[in-house]
C-alpha positions as CSV (number, residue, x, y, z in Angstrom):
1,X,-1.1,-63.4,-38.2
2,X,2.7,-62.4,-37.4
3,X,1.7,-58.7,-38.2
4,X,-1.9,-59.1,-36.0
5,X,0.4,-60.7,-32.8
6,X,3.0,-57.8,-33.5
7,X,0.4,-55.1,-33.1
8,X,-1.3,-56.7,-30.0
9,X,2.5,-56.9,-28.2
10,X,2.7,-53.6,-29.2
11,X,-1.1,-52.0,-27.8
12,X,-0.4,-53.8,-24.2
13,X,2.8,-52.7,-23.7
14,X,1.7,-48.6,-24.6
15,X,-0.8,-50.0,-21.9
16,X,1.0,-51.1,-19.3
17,X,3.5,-47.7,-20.0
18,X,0.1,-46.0,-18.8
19,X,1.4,-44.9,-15.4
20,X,-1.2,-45.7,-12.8
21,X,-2.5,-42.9,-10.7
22,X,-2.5,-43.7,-6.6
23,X,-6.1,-44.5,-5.2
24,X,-7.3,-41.1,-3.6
25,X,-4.8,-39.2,-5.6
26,X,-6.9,-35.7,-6.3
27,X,-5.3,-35.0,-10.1
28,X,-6.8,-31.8,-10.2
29,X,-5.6,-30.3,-7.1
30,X,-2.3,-28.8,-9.1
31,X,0.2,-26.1,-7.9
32,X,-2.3,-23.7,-9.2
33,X,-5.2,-24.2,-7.2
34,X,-3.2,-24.6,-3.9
35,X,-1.2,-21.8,-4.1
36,X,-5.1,-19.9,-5.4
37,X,-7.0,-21.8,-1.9
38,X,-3.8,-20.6,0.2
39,X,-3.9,-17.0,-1.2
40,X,-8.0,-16.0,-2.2
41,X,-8.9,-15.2,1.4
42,X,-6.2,-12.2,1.9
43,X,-7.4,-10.9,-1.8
44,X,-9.7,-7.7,-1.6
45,X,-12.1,-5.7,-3.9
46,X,-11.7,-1.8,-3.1
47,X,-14.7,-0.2,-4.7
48,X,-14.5,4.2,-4.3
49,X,-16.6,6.8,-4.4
50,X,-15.3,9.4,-6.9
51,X,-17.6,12.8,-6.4
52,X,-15.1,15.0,-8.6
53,X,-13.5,14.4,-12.4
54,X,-9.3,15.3,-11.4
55,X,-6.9,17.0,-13.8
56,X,-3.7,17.8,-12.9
57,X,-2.2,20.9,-12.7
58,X,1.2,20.6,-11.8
59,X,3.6,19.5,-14.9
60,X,5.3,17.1,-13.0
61,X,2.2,14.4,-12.2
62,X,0.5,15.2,-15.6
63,X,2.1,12.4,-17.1
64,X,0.6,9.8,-14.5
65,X,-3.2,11.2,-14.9
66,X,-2.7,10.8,-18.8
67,X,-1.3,7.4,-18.1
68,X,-4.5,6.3,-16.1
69,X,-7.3,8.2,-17.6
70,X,-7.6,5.4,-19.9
71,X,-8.0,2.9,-16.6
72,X,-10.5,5.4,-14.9
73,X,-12.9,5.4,-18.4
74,X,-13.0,2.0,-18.4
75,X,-15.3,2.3,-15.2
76,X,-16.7,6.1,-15.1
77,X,-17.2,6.2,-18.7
78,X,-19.2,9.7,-19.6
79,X,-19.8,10.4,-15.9
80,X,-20.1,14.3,-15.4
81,X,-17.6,16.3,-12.9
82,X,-19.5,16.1,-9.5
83,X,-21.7,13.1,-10.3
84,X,-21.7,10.1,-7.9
85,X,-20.8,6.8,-8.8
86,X,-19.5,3.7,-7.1
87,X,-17.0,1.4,-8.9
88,X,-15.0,-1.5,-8.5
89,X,-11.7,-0.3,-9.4
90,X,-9.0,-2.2,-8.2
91,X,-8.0,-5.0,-5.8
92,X,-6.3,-5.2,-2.5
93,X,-3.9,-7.6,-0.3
94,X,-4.6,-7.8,3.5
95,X,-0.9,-7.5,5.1
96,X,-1.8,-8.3,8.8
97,X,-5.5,-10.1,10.4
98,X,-6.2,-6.8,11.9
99,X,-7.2,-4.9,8.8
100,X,-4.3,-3.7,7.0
101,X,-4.3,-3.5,3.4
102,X,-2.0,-2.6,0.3
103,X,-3.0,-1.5,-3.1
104,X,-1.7,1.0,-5.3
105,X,-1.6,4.3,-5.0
106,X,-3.7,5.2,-7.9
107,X,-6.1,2.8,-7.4
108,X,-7.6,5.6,-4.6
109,X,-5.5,9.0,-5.4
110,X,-8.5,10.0,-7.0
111,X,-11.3,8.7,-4.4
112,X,-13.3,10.8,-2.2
113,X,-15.0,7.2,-0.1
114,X,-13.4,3.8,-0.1
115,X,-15.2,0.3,0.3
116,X,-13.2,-2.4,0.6
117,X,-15.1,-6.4,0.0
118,X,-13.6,-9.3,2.0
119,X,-13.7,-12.7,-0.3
120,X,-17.1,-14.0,2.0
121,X,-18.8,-10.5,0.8
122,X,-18.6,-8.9,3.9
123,X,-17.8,-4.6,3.4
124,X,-16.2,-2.1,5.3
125,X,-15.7,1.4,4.8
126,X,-11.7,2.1,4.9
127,X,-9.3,5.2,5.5
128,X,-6.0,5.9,4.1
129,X,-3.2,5.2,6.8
130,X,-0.5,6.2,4.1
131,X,0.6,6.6,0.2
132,X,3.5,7.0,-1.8
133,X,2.7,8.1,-5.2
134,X,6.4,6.9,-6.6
135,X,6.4,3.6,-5.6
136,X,2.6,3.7,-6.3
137,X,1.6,2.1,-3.3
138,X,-0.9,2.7,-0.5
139,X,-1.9,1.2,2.8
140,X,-5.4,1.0,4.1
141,X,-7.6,0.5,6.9
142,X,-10.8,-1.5,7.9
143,X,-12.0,-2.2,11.1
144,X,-13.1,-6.4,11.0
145,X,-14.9,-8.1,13.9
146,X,-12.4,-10.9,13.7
147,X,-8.8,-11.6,12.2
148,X,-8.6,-12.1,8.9
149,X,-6.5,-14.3,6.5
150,X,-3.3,-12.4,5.8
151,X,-1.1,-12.9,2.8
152,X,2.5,-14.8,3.3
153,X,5.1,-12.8,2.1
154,X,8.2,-14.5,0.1
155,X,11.9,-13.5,0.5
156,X,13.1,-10.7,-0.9
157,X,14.3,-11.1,-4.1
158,X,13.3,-15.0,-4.3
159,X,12.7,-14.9,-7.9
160,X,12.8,-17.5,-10.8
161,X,12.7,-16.8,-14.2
162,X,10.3,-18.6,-16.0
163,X,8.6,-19.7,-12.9
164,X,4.9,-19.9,-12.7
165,X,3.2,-17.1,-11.4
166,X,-0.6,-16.0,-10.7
167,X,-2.3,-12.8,-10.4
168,X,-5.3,-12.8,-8.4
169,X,-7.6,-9.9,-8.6
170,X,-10.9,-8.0,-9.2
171,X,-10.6,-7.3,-13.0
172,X,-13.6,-5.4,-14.7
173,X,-15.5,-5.8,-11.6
174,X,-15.2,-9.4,-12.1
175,X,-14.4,-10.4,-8.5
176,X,-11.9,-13.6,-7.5
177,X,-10.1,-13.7,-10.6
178,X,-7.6,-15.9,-11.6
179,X,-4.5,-15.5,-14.4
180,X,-1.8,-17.6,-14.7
181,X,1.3,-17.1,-16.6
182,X,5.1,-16.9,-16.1
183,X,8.1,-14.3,-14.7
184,X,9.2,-12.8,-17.8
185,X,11.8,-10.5,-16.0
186,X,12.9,-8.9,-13.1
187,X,14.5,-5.1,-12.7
188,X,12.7,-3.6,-15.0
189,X,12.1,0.1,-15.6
190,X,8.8,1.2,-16.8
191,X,8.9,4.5,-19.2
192,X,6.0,6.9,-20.4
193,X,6.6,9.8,-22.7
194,X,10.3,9.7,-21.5
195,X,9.4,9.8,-17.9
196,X,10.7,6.6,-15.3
197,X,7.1,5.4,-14.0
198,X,8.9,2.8,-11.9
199,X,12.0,1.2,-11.3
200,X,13.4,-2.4,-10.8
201,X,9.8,-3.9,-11.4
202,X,8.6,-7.5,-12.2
203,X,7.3,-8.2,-15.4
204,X,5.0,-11.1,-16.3
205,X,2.7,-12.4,-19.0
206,X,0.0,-12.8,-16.6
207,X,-3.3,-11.4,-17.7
208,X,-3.4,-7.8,-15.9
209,X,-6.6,-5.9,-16.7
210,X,-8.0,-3.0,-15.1
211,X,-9.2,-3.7,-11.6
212,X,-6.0,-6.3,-10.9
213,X,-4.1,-3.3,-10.0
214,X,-3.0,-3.8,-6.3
215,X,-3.7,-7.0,-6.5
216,X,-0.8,-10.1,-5.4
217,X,1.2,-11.7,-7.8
218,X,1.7,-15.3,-6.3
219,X,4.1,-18.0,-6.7
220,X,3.3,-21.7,-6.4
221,X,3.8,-21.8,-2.5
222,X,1.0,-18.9,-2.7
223,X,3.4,-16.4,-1.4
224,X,3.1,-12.9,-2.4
225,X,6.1,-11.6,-4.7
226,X,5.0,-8.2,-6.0
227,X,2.0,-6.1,-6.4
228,X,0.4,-6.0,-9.7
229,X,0.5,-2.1,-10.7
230,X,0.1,-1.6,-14.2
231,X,0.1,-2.8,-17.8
232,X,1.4,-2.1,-20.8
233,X,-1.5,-1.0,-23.2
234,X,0.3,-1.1,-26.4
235,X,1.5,-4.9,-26.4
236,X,-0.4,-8.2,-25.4
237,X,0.6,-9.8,-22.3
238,X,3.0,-7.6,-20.6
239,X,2.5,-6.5,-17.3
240,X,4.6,-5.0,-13.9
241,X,4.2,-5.9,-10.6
242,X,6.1,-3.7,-7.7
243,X,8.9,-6.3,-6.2
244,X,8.3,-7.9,-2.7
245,X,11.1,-6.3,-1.8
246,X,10.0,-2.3,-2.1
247,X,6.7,-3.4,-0.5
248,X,8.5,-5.3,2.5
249,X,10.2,-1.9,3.1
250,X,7.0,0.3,3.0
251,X,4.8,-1.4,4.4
252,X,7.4,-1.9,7.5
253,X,7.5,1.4,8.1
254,X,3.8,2.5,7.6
255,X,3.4,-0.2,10.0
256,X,5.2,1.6,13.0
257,X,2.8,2.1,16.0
258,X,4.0,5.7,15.5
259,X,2.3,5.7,12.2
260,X,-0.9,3.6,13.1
261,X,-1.5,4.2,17.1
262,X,0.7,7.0,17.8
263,X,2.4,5.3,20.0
264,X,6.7,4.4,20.5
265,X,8.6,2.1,22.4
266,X,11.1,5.5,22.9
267,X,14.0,4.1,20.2
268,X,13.8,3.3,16.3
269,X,15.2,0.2,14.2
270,X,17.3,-0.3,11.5
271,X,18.0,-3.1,9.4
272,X,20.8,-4.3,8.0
273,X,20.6,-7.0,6.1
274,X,18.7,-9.9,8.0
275,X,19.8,-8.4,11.6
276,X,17.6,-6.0,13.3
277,X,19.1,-3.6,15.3
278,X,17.5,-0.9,17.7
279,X,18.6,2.5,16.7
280,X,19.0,5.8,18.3
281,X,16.8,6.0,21.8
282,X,14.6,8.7,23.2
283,X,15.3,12.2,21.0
284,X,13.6,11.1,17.9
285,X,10.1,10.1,19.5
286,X,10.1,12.1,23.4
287,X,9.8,8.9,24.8
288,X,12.3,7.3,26.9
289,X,13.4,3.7,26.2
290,X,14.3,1.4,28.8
291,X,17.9,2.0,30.5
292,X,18.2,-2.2,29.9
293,X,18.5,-1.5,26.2
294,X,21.5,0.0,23.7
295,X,21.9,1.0,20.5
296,X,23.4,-1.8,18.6
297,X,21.3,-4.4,20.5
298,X,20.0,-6.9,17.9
299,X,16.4,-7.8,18.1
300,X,15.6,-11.5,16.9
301,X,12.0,-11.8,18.5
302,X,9.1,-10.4,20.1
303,X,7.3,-12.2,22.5
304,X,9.2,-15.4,21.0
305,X,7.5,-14.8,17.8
306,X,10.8,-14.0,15.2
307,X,11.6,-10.9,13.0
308,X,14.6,-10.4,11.0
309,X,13.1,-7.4,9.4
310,X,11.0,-4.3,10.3
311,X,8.3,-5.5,8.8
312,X,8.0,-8.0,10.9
313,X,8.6,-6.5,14.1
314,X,6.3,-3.9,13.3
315,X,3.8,-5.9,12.6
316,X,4.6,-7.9,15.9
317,X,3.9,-4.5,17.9
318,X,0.5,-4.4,16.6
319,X,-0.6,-6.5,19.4
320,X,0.0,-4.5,22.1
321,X,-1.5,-1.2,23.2
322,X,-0.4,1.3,25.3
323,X,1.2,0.5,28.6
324,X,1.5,-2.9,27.7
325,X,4.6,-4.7,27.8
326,X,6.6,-5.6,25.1
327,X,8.9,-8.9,25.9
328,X,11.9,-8.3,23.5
329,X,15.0,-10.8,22.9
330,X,17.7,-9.0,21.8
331,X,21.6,-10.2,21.5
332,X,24.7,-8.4,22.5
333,X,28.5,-9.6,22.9
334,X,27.2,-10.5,26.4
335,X,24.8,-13.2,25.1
336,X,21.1,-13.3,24.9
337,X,18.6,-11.8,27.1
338,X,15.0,-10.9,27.2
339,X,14.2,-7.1,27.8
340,X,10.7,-5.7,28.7
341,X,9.5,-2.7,26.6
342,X,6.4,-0.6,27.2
343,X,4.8,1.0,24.2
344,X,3.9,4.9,25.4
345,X,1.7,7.4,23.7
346,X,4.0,10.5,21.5
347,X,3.4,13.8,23.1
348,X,0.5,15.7,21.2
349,X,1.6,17.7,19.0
350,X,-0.2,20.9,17.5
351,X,-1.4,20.5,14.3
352,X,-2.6,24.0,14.2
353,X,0.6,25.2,15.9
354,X,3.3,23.3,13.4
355,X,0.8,24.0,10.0
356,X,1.6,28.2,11.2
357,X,5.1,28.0,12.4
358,X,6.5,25.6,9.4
359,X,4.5,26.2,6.4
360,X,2.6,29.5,7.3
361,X,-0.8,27.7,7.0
362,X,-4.0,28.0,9.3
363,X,-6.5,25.2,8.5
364,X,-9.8,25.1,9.0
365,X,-11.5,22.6,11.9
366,X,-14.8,21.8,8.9
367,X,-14.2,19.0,6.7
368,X,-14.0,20.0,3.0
369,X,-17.1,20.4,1.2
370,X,-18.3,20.3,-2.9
371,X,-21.4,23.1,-3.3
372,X,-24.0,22.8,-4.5
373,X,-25.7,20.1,-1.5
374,X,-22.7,20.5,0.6
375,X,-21.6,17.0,0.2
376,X,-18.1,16.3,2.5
377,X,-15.6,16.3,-0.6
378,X,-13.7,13.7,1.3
379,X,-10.4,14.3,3.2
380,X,-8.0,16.8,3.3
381,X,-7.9,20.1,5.5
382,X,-9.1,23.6,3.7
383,X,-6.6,26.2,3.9
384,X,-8.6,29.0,6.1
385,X,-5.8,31.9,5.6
386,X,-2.3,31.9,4.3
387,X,0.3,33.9,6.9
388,X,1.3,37.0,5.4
389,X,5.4,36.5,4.0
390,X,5.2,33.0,4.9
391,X,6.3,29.9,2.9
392,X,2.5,29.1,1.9
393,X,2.4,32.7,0.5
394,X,5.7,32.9,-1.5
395,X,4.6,29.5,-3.5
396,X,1.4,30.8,-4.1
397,X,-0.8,29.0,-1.9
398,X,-4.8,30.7,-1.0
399,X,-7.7,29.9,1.3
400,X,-10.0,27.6,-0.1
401,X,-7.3,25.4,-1.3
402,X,-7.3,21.7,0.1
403,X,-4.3,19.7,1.4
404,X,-4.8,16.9,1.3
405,X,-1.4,15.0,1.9
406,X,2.0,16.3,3.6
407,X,5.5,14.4,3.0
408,X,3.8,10.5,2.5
409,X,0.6,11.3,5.5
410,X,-3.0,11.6,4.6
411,X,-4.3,14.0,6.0
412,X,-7.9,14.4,8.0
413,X,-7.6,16.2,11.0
414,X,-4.9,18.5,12.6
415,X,-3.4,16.1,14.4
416,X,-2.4,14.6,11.1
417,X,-0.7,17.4,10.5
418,X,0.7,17.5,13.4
419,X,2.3,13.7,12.7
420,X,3.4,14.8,9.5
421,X,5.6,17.7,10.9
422,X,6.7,16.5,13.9
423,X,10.2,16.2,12.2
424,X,9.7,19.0,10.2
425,X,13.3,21.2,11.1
426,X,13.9,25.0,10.0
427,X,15.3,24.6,6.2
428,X,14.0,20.8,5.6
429,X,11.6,20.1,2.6
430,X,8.2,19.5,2.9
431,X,5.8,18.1,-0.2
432,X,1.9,19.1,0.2
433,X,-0.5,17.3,-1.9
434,X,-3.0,19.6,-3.2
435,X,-6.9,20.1,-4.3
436,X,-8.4,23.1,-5.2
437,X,-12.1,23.4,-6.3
438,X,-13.6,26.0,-8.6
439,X,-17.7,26.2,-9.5
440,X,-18.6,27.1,-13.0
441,X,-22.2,27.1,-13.4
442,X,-23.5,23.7,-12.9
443,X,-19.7,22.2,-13.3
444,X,-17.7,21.3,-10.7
445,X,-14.0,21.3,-11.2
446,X,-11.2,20.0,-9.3
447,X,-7.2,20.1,-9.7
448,X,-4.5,18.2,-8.1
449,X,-1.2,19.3,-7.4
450,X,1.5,19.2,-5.6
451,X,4.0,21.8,-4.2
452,X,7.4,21.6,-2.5
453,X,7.8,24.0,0.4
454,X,10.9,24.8,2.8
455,X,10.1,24.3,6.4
456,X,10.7,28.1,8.1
């Protein structure tokens, strides 16, 4: 009986240790799934058209196609050079409601037509705004009917090890995926065959397949802290993520209304630190800024909205078009005060003009084309005749070749070009992104390469 009485004392108080959980309490809405309900919506599927199979040419980038022509099998399988086919393969994070979107680089290097899928299904067709293959990001752009949910951004550098992190992406094809694991590092530096891939990268044990790349990687508040870019195929649960950091600083300035609307308030910033601070005026852009304003002048908010980075007061810009005016609240030893900016459009320049004078290129006005069919190869400019003793000529560029990038611009039409080189002095370097495309019998073959010029 003793023993029966001491058992019974024993079951009800392991009951009443059962801690009781608070009417309406929803258990299973954890960390996890808010920071996933917070985050899903800015989360993209980027789907390309690839119309050519690319080997590369140039020594120096050979490294990075042998790195990824595992990835790319994984989706085109035995597809022939010059056969269609449309695959899901990688992810995307919308940066601002009006259609701007990271992924990696690699994820469209190779793409001659890019879809991009919203989470609600809804497609659009999107262009290339910028790239830059070493930090192996790109930015892209759709045009929505409305705003759409944009991802929030953490500090730079606000990073826990051992903290809970989730990668949200498009593995496989398999859309609105979700992995959960932890930081394993930070600063890392990712090597193949002896050659730095990146540099101060996150590393987590996050499941990150094929088709995550260019995806967020999350923390519990649902903030983005890197973008998933690669894995590492030999081990189990190791993969990299570019820091929030590097992608703050990008996308900031591909975000410039230079970049996107070719527009310019008539002065640059330049951070330092968490001050903003407006930079040289008038010489760089053409465009005169307003007398009101001085170099040195630190700018803490546009239109009362706050920005303590260019990334933000870029992306603050985007709402205004040209002519409009810009309220800005900038502070000096004098105090505070609110000065009006208007955003003007750059002077043209001449594509055409700039391609001859720097690089000793004349381009031709048709878009690029893959024969047989004549199907549009995508974009790029083809090189229409290479002046004689020019820069172009020494490095052994010919017409038919395709450029397809110059410095970090894609490049569609002449005025492109004429973005690209705007800066371009006498004696400055200049990095053209390549494509050339030979016929052999029923084959279609295409090379990518690049080629470091010196401006004349």
């Amino acid at each position: 009986m003793k023993f029966a009485n001491r058992l019974l004392c024993c079951m009800l108080l392991l009951f009443l240790a059962v801690p009781e959980v608070p009417a309406g309490k929803d258990v299973r809405r954890t960390p996890v799934v808010s920071a996933v309900q917070k985050a899903l919506p800015s989360v993209v599927n980027i789907g390309t058209e690839k119309l050519v199979q690319v080997r590369y040419a140039d020594p120096s980038r050979r490294f990075r196609g042998d790195l990824f022509d595992e990835f790319f099998r994984d989706f085109f399988g035995g597809a022939r050079p010059g056969y269609k086919m449309q695959n899901s393969l990688g992810s995307g994070v919308i940066v601002d409601p009006r259609g701007y979107i990271l992924t990696n680089f690699h994820v469209i290097e190779r793409a001659s037509k890019i879809r991009v899928t919203l989470s609600d299904e809804r497609g659009y067709d999107a262009v290339v705004l910028a790239g830059d293959e070493i930090n192996d990001l790109a930015l892209l752009k759709i045009e929505p009917e409305q705003p759409l949910s944009a991802a929030s951004f953490a500090k730079d550098d606000d990073f826990m090890l051992g903290e809970t992190v989730i990668v949200l992406g498009n593995p496989f094809g398999l859309a609105h995926t979700v992995t959960v694991g932890v930081l394993s590092a930070t600063d890392r530096e990712a090597r193949y065959q002896g050659e730095v891939l990146y540099r101060d990268i996150l590393q987590t044990d996050a499941a990150v397949n094929p088709g995550s790349s260019g995806g967020p990687l999350l923390n519990l508040d649902g903030e983005l802290i890197g973008i998933n870019v690669a894995i590492y195929r030999e081990a189990q649960n190791i993969g990299f993520a570019v820091p929030v950091r590097r992608v703050r600083e990008l996308a900031g300035a591909w975000l410039s209304p230079e970049l996107t609307r070719r527009l310019s308030p008539g002065f640059g910033v330049e951070s330092h630190g968490s001050e903003l601070l407006v930079g040289k005026t008038g010489e760089r852009t053409g465009v005169a800024a307003p007398a009101s304003l001085l170099p040195g002048d630190r700018i803490v908010a546009v239109a009362d909205r706050p920005v303590d980075s260019i990334f933000e007061y870029h992306r603050a810009l985007l709402g205004y078009e040209e002519g409009a005016s810009v309220p800005l609240t900038i502070v000096r030893e004098s105090g505070t005060s609110v000065v009006q900016v208007a955003l003007a459009a750059l002077p043209k320049l001449s594509g055409a003009e700039l391609g001859r004078d720097r690089l000793g290129l004349e381009f031709s006005a048709e878009p690029p084309t893959v024969r047989p069919g004549g199907a549009v190869l995508g974009q790029g400019l083809v090189v229409q005749s290479v002046v004689k003793d020019g820069v172009a000529a020494a490095a052994g560029l010919r017409p038919g070749m395709i450029v397809t990038q110059v410095n970090d611009t894609e490049i569609r039409t002449l005025d492109d070009v004429g973005h690209a080189l705007r800066d371009a002095r006498s004696g400055q370097k200049v990095v053209l992104g390549l494509l050339s495309v030979e016929e052999s019998g029923t084959f279609i073959l295409a090379q990518r390469s690049s080629v470091t010029l010196v401006a004349q």
